[in-house]
TORZAZA-514405 format. One line per 10 residues: number of its first residue (from 1); their letters; for each residue x, y, z of C-alpha. Coordinates in steps of 0.25 Angstrom, whole numbers, always signed. Layout:
REM residues N
NUM	A	X,Y,Z | ... $
This chain:
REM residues 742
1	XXXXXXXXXX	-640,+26,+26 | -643,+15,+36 | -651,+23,+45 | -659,+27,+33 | -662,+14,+31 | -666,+11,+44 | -676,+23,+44 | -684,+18,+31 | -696,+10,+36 | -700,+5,+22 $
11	XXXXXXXXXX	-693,+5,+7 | -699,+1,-7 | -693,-1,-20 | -701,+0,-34 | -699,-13,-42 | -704,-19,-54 | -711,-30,-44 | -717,-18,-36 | -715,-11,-24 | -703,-18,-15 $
21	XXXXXXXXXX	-706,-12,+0 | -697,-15,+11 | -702,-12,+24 | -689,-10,+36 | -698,-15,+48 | -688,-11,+57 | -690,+3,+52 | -705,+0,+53 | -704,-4,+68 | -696,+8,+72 $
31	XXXXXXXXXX	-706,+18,+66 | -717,+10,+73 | -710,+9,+86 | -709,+26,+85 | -723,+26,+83 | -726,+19,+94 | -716,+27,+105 | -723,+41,+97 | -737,+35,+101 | -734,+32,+114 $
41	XXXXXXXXXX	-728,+47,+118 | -741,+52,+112 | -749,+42,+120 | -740,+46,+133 | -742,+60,+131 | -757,+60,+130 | -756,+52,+143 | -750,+62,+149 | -759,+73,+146 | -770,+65,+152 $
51	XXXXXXXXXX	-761,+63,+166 | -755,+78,+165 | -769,+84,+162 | -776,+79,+174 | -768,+80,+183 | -766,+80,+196 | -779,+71,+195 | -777,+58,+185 | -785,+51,+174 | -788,+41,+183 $
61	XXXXXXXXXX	-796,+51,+192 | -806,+51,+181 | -810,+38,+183 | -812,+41,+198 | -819,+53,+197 | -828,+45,+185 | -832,+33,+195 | -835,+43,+207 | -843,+48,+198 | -852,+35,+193 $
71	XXXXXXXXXX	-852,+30,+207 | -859,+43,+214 | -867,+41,+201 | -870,+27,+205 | -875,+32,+218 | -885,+39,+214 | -878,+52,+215 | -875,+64,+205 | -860,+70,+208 | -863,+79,+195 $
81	XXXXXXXXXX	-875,+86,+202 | -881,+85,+186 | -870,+87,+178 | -870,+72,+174 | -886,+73,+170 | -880,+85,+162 | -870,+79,+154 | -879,+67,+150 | -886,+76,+145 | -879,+81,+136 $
91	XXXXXXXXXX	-872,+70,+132 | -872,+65,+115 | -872,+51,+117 | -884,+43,+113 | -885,+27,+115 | -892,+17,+109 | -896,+9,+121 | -908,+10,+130 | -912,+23,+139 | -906,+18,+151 $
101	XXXXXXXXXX	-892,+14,+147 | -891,+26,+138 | -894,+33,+151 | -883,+27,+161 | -873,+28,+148 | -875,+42,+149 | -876,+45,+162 | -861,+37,+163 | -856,+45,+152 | -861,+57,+159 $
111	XXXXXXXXXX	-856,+55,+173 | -841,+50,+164 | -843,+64,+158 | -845,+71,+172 | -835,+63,+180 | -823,+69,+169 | -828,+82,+170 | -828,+81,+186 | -813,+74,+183 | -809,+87,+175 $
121	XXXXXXXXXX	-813,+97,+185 | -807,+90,+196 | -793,+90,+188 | -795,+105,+184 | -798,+107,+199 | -786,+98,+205 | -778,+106,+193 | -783,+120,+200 | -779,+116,+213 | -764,+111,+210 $
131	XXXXXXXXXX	-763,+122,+203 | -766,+132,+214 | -757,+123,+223 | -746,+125,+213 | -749,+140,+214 | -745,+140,+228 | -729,+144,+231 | -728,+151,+244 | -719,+136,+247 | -708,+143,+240 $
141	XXXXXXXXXX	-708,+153,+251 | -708,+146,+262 | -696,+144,+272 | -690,+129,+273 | -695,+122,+284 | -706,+131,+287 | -719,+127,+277 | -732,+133,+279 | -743,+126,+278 | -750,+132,+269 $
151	XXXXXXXXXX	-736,+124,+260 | -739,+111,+266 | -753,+111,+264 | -750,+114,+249 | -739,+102,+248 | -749,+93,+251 | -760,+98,+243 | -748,+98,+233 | -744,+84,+234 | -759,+79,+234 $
161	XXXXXXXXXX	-760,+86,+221 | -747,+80,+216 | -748,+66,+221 | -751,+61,+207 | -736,+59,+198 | -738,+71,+188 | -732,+71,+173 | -721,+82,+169 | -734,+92,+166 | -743,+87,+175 $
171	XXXXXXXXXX	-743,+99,+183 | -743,+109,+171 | -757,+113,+171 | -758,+116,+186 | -745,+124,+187 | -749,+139,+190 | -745,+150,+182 | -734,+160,+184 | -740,+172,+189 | -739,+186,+187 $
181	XXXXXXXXXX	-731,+194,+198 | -737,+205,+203 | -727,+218,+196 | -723,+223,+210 | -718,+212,+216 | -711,+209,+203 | -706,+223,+203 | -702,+223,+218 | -694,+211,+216 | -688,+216,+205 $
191	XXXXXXXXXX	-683,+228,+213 | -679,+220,+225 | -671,+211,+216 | -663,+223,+211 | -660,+231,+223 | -648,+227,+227 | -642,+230,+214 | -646,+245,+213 | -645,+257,+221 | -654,+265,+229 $
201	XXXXXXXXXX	-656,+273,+219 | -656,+262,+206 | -667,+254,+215 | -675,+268,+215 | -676,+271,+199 | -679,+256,+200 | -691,+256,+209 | -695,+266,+202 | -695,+260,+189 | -701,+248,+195 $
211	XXXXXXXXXX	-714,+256,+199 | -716,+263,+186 | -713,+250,+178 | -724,+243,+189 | -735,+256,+188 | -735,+258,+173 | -729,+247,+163 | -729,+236,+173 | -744,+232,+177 | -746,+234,+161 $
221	XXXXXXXXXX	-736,+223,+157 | -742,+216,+170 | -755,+216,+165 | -750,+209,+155 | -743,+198,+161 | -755,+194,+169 | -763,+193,+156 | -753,+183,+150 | -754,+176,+163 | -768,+173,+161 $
231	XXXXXXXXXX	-768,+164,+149 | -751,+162,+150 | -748,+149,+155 | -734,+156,+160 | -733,+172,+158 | -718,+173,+156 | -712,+160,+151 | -717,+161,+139 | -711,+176,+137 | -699,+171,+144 $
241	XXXXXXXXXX	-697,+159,+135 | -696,+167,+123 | -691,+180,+125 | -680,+176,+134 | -676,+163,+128 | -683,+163,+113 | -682,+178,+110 | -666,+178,+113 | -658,+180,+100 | -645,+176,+105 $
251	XXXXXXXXXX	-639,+164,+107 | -645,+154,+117 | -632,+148,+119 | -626,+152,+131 | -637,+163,+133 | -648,+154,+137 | -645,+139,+135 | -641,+133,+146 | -630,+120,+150 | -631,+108,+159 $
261	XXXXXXXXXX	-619,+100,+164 | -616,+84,+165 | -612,+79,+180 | -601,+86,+183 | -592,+75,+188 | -597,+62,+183 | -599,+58,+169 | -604,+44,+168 | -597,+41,+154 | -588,+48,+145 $
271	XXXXXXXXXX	-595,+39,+133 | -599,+52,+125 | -610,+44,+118 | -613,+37,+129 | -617,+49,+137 | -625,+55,+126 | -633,+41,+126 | -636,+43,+140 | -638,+57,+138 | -649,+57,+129 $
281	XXXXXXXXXX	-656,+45,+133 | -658,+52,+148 | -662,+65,+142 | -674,+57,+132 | -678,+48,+146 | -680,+63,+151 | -689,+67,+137 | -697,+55,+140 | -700,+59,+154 | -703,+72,+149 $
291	XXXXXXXXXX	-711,+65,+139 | -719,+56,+148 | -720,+69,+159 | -714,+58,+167 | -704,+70,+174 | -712,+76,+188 | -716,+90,+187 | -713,+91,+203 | -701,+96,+211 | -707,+99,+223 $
301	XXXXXXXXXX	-719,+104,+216 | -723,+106,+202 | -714,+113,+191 | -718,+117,+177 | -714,+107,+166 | -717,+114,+154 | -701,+117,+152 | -699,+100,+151 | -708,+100,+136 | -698,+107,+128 $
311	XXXXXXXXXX	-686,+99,+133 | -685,+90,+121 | -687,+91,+107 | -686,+105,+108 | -677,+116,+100 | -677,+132,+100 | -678,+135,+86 | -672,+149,+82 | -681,+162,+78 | -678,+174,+73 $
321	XXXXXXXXXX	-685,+181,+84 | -688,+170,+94 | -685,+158,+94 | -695,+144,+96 | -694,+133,+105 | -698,+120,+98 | -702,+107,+103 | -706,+94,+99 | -712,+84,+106 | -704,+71,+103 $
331	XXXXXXXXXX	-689,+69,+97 | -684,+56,+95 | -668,+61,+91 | -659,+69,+97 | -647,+78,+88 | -634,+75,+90 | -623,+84,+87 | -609,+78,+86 | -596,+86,+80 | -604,+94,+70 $
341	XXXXXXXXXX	-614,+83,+67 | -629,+82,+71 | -637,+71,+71 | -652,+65,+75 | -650,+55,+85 | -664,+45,+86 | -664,+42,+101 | -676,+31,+96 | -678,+20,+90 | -691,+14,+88 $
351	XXXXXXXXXX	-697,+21,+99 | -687,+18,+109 | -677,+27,+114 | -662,+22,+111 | -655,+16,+123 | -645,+26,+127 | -633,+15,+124 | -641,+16,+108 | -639,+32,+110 | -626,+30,+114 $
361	XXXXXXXXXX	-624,+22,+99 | -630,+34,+91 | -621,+45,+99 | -607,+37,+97 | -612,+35,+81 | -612,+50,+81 | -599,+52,+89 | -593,+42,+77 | -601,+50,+66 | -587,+55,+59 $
371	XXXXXXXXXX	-597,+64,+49 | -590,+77,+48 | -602,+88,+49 | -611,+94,+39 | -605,+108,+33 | -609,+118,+43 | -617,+107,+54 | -606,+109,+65 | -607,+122,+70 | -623,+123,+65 $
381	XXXXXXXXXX	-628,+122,+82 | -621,+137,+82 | -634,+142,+75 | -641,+138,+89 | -629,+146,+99 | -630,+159,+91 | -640,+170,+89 | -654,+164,+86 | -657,+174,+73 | -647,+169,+65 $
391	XXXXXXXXXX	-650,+156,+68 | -664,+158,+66 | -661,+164,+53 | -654,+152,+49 | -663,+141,+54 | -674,+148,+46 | -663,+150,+32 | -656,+135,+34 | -664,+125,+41 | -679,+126,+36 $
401	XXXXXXXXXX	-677,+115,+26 | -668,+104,+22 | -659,+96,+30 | -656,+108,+40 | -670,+109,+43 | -670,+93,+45 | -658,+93,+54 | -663,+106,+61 | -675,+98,+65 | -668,+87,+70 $
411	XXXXXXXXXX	-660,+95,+78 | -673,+104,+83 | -682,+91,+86 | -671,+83,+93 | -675,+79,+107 | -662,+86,+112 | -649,+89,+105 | -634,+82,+109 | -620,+87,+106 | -609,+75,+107 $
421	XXXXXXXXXX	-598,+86,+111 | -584,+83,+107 | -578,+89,+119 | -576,+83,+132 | -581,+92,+144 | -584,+90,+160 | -578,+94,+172 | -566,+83,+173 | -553,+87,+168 | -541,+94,+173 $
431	XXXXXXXXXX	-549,+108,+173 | -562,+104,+179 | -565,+119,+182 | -564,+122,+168 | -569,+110,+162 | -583,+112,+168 | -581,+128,+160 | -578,+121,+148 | -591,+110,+150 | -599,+122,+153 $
441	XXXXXXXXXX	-596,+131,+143 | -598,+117,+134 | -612,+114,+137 | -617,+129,+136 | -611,+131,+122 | -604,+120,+117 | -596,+125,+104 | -609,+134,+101 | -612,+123,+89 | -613,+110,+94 $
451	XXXXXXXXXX	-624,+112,+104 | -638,+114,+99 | -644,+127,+108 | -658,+126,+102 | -662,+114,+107 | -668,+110,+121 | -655,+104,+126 | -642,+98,+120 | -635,+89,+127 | -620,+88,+125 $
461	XXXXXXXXXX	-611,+75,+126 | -597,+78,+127 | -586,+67,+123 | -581,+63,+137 | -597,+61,+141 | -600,+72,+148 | -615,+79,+144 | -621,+93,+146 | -633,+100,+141 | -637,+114,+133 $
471	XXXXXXXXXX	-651,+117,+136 | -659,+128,+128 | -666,+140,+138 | -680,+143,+131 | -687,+129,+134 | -685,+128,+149 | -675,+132,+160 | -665,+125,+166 | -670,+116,+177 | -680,+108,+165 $
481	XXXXXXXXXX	-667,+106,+159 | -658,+103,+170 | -670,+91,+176 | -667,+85,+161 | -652,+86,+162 | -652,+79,+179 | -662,+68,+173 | -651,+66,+161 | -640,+65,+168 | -643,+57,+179 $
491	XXXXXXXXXX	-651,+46,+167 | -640,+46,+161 | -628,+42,+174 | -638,+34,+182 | -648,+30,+175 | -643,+27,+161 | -630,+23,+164 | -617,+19,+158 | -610,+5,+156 | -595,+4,+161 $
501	XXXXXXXXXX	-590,+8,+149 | -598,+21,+147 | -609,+18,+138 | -622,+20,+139 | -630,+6,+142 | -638,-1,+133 | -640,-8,+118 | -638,-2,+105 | -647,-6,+95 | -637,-6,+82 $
511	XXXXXXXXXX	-648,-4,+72 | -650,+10,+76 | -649,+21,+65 | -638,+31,+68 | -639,+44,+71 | -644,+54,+59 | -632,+64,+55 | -642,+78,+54 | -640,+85,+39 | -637,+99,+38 $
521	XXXXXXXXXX	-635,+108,+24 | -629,+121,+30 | -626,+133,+20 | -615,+143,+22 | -625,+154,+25 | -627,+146,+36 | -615,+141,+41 | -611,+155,+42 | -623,+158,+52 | -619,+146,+60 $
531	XXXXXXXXXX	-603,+152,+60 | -610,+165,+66 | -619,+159,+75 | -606,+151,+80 | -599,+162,+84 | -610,+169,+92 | -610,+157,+98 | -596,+156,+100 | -594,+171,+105 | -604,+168,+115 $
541	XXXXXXXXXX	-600,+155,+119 | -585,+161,+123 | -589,+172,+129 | -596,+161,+141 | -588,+162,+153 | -594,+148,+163 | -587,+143,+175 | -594,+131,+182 | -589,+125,+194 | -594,+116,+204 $
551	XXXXXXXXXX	-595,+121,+219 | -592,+108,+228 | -591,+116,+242 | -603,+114,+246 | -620,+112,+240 | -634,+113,+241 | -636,+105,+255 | -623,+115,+263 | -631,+127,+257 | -645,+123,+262 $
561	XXXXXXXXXX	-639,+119,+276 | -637,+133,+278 | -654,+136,+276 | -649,+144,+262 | -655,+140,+249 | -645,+135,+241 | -649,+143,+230 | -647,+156,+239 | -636,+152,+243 | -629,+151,+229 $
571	XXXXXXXXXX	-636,+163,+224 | -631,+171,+236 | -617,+166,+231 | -616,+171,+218 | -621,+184,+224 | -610,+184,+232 | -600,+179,+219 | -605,+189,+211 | -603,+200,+220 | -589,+195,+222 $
581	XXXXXXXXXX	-587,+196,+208 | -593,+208,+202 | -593,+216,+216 | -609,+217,+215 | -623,+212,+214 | -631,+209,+201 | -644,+203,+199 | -644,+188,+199 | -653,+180,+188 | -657,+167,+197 $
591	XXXXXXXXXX	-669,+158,+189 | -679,+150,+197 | -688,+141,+188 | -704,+146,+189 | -709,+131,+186 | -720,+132,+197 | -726,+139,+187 | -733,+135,+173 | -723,+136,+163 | -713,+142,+172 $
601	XXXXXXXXXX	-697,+146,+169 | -689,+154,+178 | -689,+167,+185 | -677,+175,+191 | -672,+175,+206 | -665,+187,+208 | -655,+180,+218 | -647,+193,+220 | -656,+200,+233 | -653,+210,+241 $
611	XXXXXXXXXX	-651,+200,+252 | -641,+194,+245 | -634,+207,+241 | -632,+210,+256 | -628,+198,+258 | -616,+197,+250 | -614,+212,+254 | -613,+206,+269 | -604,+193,+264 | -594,+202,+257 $
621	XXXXXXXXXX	-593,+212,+269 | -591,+199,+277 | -603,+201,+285 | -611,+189,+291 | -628,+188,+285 | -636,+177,+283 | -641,+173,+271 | -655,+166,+275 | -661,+180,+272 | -652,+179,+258 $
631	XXXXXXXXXX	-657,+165,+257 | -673,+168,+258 | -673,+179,+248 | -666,+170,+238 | -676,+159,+239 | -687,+169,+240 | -682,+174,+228 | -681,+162,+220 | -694,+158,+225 | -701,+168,+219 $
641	XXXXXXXXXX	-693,+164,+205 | -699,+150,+207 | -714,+158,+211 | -721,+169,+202 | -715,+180,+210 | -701,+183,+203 | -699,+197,+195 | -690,+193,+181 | -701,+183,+174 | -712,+195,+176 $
651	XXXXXXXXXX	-704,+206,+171 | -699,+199,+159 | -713,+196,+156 | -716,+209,+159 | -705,+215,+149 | -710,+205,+138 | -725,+210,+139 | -721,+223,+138 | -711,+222,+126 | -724,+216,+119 $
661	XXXXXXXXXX	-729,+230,+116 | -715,+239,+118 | -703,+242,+111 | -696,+228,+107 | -681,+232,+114 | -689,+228,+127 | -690,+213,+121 | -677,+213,+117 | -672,+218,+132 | -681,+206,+138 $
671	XXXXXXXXXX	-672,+195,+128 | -660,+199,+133 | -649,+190,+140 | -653,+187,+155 | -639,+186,+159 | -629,+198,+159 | -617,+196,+150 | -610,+204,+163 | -613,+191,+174 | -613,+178,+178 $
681	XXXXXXXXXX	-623,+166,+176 | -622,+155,+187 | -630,+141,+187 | -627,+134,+200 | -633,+120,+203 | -630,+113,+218 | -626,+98,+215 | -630,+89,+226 | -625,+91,+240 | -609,+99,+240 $
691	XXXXXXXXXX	-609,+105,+225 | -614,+117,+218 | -611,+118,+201 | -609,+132,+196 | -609,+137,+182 | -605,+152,+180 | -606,+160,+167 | -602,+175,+163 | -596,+180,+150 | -582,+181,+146 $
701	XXXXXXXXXX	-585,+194,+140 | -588,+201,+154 | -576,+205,+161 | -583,+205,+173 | -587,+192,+175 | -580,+179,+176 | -586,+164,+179 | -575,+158,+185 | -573,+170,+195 | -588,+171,+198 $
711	XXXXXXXXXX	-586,+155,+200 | -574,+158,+212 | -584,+169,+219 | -596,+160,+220 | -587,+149,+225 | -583,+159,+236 | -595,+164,+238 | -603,+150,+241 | -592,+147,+253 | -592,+161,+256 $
721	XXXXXXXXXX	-608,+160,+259 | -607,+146,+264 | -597,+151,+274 | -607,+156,+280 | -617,+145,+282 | -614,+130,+284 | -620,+117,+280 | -620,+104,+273 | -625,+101,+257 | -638,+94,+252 $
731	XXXXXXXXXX	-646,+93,+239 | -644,+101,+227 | -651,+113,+219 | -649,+122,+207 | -649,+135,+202 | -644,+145,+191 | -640,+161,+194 | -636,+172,+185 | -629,+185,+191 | -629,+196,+182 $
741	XX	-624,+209,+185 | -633,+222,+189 $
């Protein structure tokens, strides 16, 4: 009950003297110093919204247009041409004081008036133009080395326009919108992406199906997009958001939510606690800059933020239709789960955050906690890894009152959820091979209970210090997430530190309440759903067959020294593996992020050409090709991912316009898996100068696939296509395919 204690600012006792009130200050003083770090968010937030909402001009400018404006004044002139005799006019203001200084007060109010109106247009018309800068993509298409000058002009008009730092959203307002393709080129793309997988005769009915869709049904639907194009910030990301993600009714474990890894070869402690001090401390450093808008919306040039709002504080609540993203705008725990056990971890105190040495004490008093688990707590998180009605159902039956409905919000409002894991996982070992399979496998579904798949992200501490994190799909893709997770681990090895010892650095105040143990009243009814839900989970979980290995033969800069796009290069190989290994071609599922635009997600590169068809044909038959012209449709390709001029975004916007007034089946078509049960998925990131990290996928369940023998094809395949070129390494790059079958 001590931590009770501590949480009660004032108590009274009744006596026959009076009332006895004892007032804790110390209680008094926290409370007060939360007040004040709430006040001062609120305050930092409204700054921002001045900063973001003039920019690229600044407040300050106003004062500058304002004095320009009372000097010309000053010299006899009028730089309103009337407008400031107009407004005095109209002005409500009536003094007391004589004729004259009522006069000059009133003709300095009116030019003040003018001068902020002057200010405002010339923000709207700096706004305009950045934005019609922004518009401008023909750089994507432009060969290296060889810049028009049309491209250097925009540059430098570019930079002038960006020369002020902007915040995380400056830039929001002036990104263009993603515009609508026109239906024939999307339809001639379409039908160029799948020649090379259909006959003479299957490319016919399909040509043929493309101008009859394009002459009747498609202009309609068309007409439609362009509408919501017109008041729509973004035409398909909203559809995409919900019908992909949110409309899905089987589990988004495995299915959509995704797994990042810790360094593979250096773990700067084995200190579990420790690890997870560091860890969470680094990942709210990161909420604060996200906060403050202290992250930079620029790469090279601008990328939509929106996709960093909903990073923390945010949950996916289940539906029995769709489900609902949730967000809140400040969280000031974290939920723990540990053997069975949840529990609210404050990460302030008195408006501070705790130092991660203090963080460190709360997660070793949970590893000690010897509190055996609530009837039915262990395996609740199986509710979140199963199918989302049943869940639904029981959130609606179970956890609208009580104490489940109060640890259920805890849970849901948590900045971010953490499982202290009990296993120990990583690379090191005497299977190393296997061991990165196993730590895969770990972070994508854990034991299908003691991860929580509904929130944002979970990051999992594992016993001998090693980390990981399950991200959620609706929110944003991975490249958001993957920023978060670089900025986290390299906070926490160089930045935050260890001592000798393995523990994190720092003072513990001892007078801090432990962690609260959450509550939970779970009925038969509802363990027997969670049993269910577990073995949905479970079914699916087994049936995951990864393989991930890291290729060390060569990288990025070897790969570029031959003038081929890294990204080309690998793509090309896994066209190559797969034909190895199923003896054929199949469309290939590439996503390139469309963040130049408002709002912007992903769109598809279909990597699989018929360039790169011929080429492999030509490799096999041990004929010699080049592969610059392999190289330039690739990167055209996924240049017009990144553009507006891609072909799957538009026809699943397309397909959800028309389900809106036909037969529901269409709807249910849309929803479906992207990935075929029948083929492989393959992230791939390039590490530095001389090492390549891949992760493969399939199912156990198809007998025609298998990871760790798609893994020994594009091993040979990358010599093989390197045989052919020569080079040294430099810098590093990522990317993500999925080959699925015709």
């Amino acid at each position: 009950m001590a931590e009770a204690h501590q949480a009660v600012a004032f108590q009274f006792t009744i006596t026959p003297e009076g009332i006895d009130l004892q007032l804790s200050y110390q209680a008094l003083n926290q409370i007060y110093l939360s007040g004040v770090r709430s006040w001062k968010k609120r305050v930092s937030r409204m700054k921002n919204r001045v900063i973001k909402g003039v920019y690229p001009a600044s407040p300050s400018s106003w004062l500058f247009v304002a004095i320009a404006i009372l000097a010309t004044m000053y010299m006899q002139s009028d730089p309103s041409m009337g407008l400031i005799s107009k407004i005095q006019q109209h002005l409500p203001l009536r003094y007391t004081c004589g004729p004259e200084p009522r006069a000059q007060g009133q003709t300095m109010l009116s030019a003040l008036v003018f001068s902020t109106l002057l200010w405002l247009s010339l923000i709207l018309t700096l706004r305009l133009c950045l934005k019609l800068l922004l518009s401008y993509h023909r750089w994507m298409f432009e060969l290296h080395g060889k810049v028009s000058n049309t491209t250097k002009v925009w540059v430098s008009l570019l930079r002038l326009f960006s020369r002020r730092k902007p915040l995380l959203y400056s830039y929001q307002t002036s990104l263009p919108h993603l515009p609508v393709p026109a239906i024939k080129d999307t339809l001639s793309r379409y039908l160029e992406s799948v020649r090379p997988l259909l006959t003479d005769q299957e490319l016919k009915r399909m040509t043929d199906l493309a101008n009859d869709f394009e002459s009747t049904l498609g202009n309609r639907l068309q007409r439609y997009l362009k509408l919501k194009a017109l008041w729509a910030t973004n035409y398909v990301s909203d559809w995409w958001e919900e019908y992909i993600y949110l409309r899905g009714r089987g589990p988004i474990m495995v299915n959509s939510n995704y797994y990042g890894m810790d360094f593979l070869y250096v773990t700067p402690t084995t200190v579990q606690a420790a690890r997870a001090g560091n860890t969470i401390t680094a990942l709210l450093l990161y909420r604060r800059k996200v906060n403050k808008e202290e992250l930079t919306p620029v790469r090279n040039i601008p990328l939509c933020a929106a996709q960093c709002e909903r990073m923390f504080n945010t949950t996916r609540t289940p539906g029995a239709e769709t489900d609902v993203l949730q967000h809140w705008l400040d969280s000031d725990f974290v939920v723990v789960y540990h053997r069975g056990r949840y529990f609210r971890l404050w990460v302030y105190r008195g408006g501070r955050l705790l130092s991660p040495r203090e963080l460190e004490h709360q997660i070793q008093s949970i590893l000690d906690d010897p509190s055996p688990p609530f009837p039915g707590e262990e395996k609740l998180g199986a509710l979140t890894a199963g199918d989302r009605c049943p869940w639904a159902q029981m959130r609606k039956q179970f956890f609208s009152s009580g104490v489940n409905r109060r640890s259920l919000d805890a849970i849901e409002r948590a900045a971010f959820f953490v499982t202290l894991d009990d296993e120990e996982q990583g690379m090191k070992g005497d299977d190393p091979a296997g061991n990165l399979d196993r730590y895969a496998k770990s972070l994508l579904h854990g034991k299908c209970y003691d991860r929580w798949f509904d929130k944002s992200f979970s990051i999992v501490i594992y016993k001998n210090g090693k980390n990981g994190l399950n991200a959620e799909h609706s929110w944003a893709d991975a490249p958001t997430v993957a920023h978060l997770w670089e900025y986290t681990l390299a906070t926490d090895a160089f930045h935050l530190g260890y001592t000798q010892d393995g523990h994190c650095k720092g003072e513990v105040e001892r007078s801090l309440p432990p962690p609260q143990r959450l509550a939970w009243d779970i009925p038969p009814e509802l363990q027997a759903q969670v049993c269910r839900s577990l073995a949905v989970a479970q079914a699916l979980a087994a049936d995951v067959d990864c393989h991930v290995f890291p290729f060390r033969e060569f990288g990025k800069g070897r790969i570029k020294k031959c003038r081929v796009s890294p990204d080309a290069f690998i793509q090309i190989s896994l066209q190559l593996a797969h034909y190895r290994d199923r003896g054929g071609f199949c469309l290939t599922y590439e996503a390139s992020m469309t963040r130049l635009f408002r709002e912007g997600r992903t769109e598809t590169v279909r990597s699989c050409s018929s360039e790169s068809c011929t080429f492999v044909k030509a490799l096999e038959g041990r004929e010699v090709i080049s592969l610059i012209k392999i190289q330039t449709s690739k990167d055209i390709s996924e240049r017009l991912g990144c553009s507006q001029s891609a072909v799957s975004r538009h026809l699943s916007g397309k397909s959800v316009a028309e389900s809106a007034a036909q037969p529901e089946e269409l709807m249910v078509t849309f929803v479906s898996s992207q990935v075929a049960d029948d083929g492989y998925g393959v992230s791939y990131i390039i590490v530095g100068e001389d090492m390549i990290n891949f992760h493969v996928s399939s199912k156990y369940s198809c007998s025609e696939t298998d990871s760790r023998r798609f893994g020994v094809q594009l091993r040979k395949a990358l010599q093989d296509i390197m045989a052919l070129l020569s080079g040294d390494p430099k810098g590093s790059s990522k990317g993500s395919a999925q080959v699925q079958p015709k």
